[in-house]
C-alpha positions in Angstrom: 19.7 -20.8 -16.3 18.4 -18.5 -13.7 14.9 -18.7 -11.6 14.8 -15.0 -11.2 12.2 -12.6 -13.3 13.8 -9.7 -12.8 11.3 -7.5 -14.5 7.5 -8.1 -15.7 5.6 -6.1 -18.2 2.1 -6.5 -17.8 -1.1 -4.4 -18.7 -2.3 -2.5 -15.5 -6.0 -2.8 -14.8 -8.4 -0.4 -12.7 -10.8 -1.8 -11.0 -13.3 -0.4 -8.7 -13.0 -1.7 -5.4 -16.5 -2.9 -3.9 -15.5 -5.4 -6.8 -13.5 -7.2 -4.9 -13.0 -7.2 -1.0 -8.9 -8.1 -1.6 -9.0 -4.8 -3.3 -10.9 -2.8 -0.8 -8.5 -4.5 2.0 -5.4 -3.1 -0.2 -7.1 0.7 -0.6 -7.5 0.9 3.0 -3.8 -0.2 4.1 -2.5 1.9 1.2 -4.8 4.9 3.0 -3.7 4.4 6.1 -0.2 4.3 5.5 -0.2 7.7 3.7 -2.5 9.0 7.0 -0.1 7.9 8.9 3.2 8.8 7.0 1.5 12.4 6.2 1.0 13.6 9.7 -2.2 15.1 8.6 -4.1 13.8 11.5 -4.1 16.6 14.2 -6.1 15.3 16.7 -4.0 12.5 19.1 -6.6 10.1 19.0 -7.0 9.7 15.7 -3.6 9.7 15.1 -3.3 6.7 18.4 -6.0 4.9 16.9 -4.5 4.7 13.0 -1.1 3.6 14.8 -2.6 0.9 16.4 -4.9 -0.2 13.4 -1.2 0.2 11.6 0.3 -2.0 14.5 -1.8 -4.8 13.3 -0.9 -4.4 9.1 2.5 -3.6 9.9 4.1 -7.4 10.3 2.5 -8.6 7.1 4.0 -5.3 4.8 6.9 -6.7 2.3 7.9 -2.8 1.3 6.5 0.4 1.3 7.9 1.7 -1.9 5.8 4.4 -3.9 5.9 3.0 -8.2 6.4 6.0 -10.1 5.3 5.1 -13.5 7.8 5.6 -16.4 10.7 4.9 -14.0 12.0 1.3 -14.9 14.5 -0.4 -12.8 15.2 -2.8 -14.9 
């Protein structure tokens, strides 16, 4: 018998953030990814201090795949 799930169905719940400070931690990595893989900041400090804010996160990130709803993979 095998230990692996390989997929999970689940109801996906909204939440607003300043309900939880996990969640507001997750909306500001998930922001400053997207700053940072955008190239929309112009200015070179901005864009200096996001990479080293980034610098910190960057260790601790498992993926950074983008879940495109009603594509399944499994």
């Amino acid at each position: 018998m095998s230990d692996k799930l390989p997929c999970l169905v689940d109801t996906i719940h909204f939440a607003p953030s300043k309900a939880s400070r996990l969640l507001q931690a997750a909306d500001l990595i998930a922001y400053l990814h997207r700053r940072l893989v955008s190239g929309q900041d112009s200015d070179s400090r901005a864009r200096k201090a996001n990479e080293m804010l980034w610098a910190h996160v960057a260790p601790r990130v498992a993926h950074s795949h983008c879940w495109v709803p009603g594509q399944h993979t499994c």
